[in-house]
N, C-alpha and C positions, 0 to 999 in steps of 0.2 A: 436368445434374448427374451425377457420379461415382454406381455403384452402390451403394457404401458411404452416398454421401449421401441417395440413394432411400430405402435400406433404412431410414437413421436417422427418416428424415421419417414414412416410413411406420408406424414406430415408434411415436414419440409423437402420430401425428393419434391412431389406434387406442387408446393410452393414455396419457391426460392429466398421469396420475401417474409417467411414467415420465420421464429424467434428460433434458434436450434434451442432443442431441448435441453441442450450441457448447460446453457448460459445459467438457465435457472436454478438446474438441480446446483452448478458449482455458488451461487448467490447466497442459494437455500443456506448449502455446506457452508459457506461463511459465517453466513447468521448463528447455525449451531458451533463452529469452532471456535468464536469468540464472544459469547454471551457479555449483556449488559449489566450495568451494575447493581440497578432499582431490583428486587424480586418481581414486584407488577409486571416491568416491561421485559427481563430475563423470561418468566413463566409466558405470556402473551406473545413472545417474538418466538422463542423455541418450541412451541406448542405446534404452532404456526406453518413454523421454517419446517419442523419436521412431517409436519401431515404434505405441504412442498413436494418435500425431497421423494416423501411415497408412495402420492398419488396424482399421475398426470393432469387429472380435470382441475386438482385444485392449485396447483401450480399455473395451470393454463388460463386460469378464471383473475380479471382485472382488478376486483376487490381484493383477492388474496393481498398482493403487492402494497393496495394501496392503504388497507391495515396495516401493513406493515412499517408504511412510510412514515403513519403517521403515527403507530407507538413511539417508532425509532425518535420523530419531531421530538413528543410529549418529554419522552426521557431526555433530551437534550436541555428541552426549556426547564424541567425536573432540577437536572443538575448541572446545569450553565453555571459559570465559564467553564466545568472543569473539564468537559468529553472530551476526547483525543480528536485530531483532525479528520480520521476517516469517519466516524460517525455521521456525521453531517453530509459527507460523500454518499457514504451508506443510506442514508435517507433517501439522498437525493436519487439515487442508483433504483433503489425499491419505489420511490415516485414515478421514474422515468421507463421503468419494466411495466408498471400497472397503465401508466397511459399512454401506451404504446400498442399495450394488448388493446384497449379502445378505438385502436384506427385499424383501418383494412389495410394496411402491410406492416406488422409490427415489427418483420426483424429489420428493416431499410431505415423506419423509426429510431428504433430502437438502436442502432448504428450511429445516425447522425446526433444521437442525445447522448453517446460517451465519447465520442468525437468533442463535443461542444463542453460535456462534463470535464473529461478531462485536458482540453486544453485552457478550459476558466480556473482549474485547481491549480494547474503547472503556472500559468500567470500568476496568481494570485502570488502563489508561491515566490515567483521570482522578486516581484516587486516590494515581497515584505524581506526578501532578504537584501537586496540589492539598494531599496531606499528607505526602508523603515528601521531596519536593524545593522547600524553601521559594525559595531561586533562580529558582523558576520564578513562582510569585505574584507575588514583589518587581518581576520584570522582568528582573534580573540574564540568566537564561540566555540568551535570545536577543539581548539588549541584547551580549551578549559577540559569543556566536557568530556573526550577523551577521556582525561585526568581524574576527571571527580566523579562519572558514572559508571558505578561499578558492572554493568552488563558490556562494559566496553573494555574492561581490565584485560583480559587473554589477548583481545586484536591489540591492544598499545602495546603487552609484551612482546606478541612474534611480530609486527610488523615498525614498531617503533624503536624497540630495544631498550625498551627498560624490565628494570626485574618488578618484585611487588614490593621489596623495598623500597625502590625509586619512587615505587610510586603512591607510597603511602609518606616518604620524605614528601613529595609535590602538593598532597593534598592538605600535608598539615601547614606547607608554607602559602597555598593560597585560602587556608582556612581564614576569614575575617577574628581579627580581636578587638577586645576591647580597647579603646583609644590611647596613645601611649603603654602600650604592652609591647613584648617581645617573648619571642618562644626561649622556652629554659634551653633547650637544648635540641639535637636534631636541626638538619639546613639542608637544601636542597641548590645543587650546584646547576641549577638550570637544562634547561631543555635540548636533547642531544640532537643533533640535525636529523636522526629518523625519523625520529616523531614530530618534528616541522616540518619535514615533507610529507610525512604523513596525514596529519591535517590540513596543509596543503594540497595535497590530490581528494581528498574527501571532499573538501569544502571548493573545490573549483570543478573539479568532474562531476560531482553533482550538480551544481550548477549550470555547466555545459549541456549534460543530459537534460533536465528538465528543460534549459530554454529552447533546444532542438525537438522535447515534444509538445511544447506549449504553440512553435512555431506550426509545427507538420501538422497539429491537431486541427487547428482554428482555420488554415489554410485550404481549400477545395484542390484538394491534390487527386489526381489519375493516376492509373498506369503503374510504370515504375516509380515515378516518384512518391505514389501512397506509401511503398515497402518501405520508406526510413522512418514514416512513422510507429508503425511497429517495430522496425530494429530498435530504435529510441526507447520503449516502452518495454520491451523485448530485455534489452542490456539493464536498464535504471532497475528493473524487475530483478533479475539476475544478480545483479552487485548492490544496490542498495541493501534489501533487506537479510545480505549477508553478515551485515553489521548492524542495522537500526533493528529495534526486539519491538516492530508492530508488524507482525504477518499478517495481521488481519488489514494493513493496509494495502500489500502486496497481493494478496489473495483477490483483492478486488479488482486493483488495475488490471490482473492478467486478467479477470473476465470481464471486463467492460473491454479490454483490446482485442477479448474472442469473440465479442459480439459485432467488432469491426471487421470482422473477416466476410470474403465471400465465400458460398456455397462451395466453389472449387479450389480455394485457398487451404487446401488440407493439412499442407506442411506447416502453415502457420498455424491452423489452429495446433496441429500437435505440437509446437513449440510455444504456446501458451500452457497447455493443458501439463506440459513437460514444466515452465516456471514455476505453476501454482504448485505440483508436488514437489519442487528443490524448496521454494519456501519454505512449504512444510518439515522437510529434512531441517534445514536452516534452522526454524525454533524449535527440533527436538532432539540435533545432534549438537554435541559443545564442540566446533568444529575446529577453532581458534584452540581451545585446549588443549586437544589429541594432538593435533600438531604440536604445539609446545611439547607432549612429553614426548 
């Protein structure tokens, strides 16, 4: 091992409540795997992220983080509404690392702040699907999207059963026309029960997943009953972003749920540390393809 990595080790055997060293270095690794859009805050996060990832003091150091929090902020207010959801996570993730390292036990900190982060994102979540966007209840949104987003075409072929014919008839008959228009030619004989079950289990196991770790999160659980909060987080990690094309949001959850682990909780953290590399397969194998051929 690298000195740097002695020292970290040596760190936390000493004290229990302090940050493990992965949390940061895989946070770092985030920041560089998904760069931002602005050049400013792309050069100023990755500049950053990477002195992080290669030098212990400055990863350890509570300013590090909290530059970070607040490029990440700038860029958002930059280019509001249009950041993706974990952005705003991500902020808040790099705020809650830097003032954590400000208190005398920062990994117990640092614990109860992805605890709290992530079971306000899982609510948030639920409530905008559940009462804000009826679309989503009905089945409508993913019944669409499926359809119309092309990073979704392979999983609607092998697990829906349509070809790409199908599914280029579907898109031209829910393409909007102009008012009294009709397509010349080309029809789409509707939606085969694959692919409405298929949007079906997507749009309601996701669901289910999230409100089981919106529950476990926010909830002051012990014992065994902490472990379903991780399995919850654990699985939604697992299957979610084997379909959704934002790793960089999956990359996070598993480390903000490896910062939930205890020091003797080893199997879990390896079963994080195991998600965040399947992610990574996830956005660089075409997994849904290879299978189809």
């Amino acid at each position: 091992m690298t000195s740097d990595s002695t020292e970290a080790q040596t760190r936390r055997d000493s004290d229990p409540a302090d940050i493990p060293d992965l949390i940061l270095r895989l946070t770092a690794l985030v920041l560089l795997l998904r760069p931002l859009d602005l050049w400013w805050a792309c050069a100023a996060v990755s500049s950053v992220a990477g002195l992080a990832l290669l030098f212990l003091r400055v990863r350890r150091t509570a300013w590090t983080w909290l530059f970070l929090a607040a490029v990440i902020g700038a860029h958002i207010v930059a280019v509001w509404p249009a950041p993706d959801n974990h952005i705003y996570l991500l902020a808040y993730w790099c705020l809650a690392i830097g003032l954590a390292l400000l208190t005398s036990t920062p990994g117990l900190t640092l614990a109860a702040g992805s605890r709290a982060l992530i079971g306000a994102a899982f609510t948030l979540a639920i409530v905008w699907k559940t009462v804000l966007s009826p679309d989503y209840l009905d089945g409508r949104f993913f019944r669409v999207t499926l359809l119309t987003d092309d990073r979704f075409a392979d999983a609607v072929m092998l697990f829906g059963g349509l070809t790409a014919a199908d599914i280029e008839d579907a898109r031209a008959f829910l393409r909007p026309l102009p008012e009294g228009a009709q397509l010349a030619d080309g029809y789409w004989d509707g939606e085969p029960f694959r692919l409405r079950l298929f949007a079906a289990m997507v749009s309601w196991g996701g669901l289910a997943l999230e409100g089981l770790i919106a529950v476990t999160s926010l909830l002051p659980l012990r014992g065994r009953a902490a472990l379903a909060r991780h399995a919850g987080l654990l699985l939604f990690c697992a299957t979610t972003y084997a379909l959704a094309p934002v790793a960089g949001f999956g990359w996070l959850l598993a480390t903000m749920g490896l910062a939930q682990c205890a020091p003797h909780q080893r199997t879990l953290e390896a079963a994080y540390v195991s998600v965040y590399v399947l992610i990574m397969l996830y956005a660089d194998i075409p997994w849904a393809s290879l299978l189809l051929q």
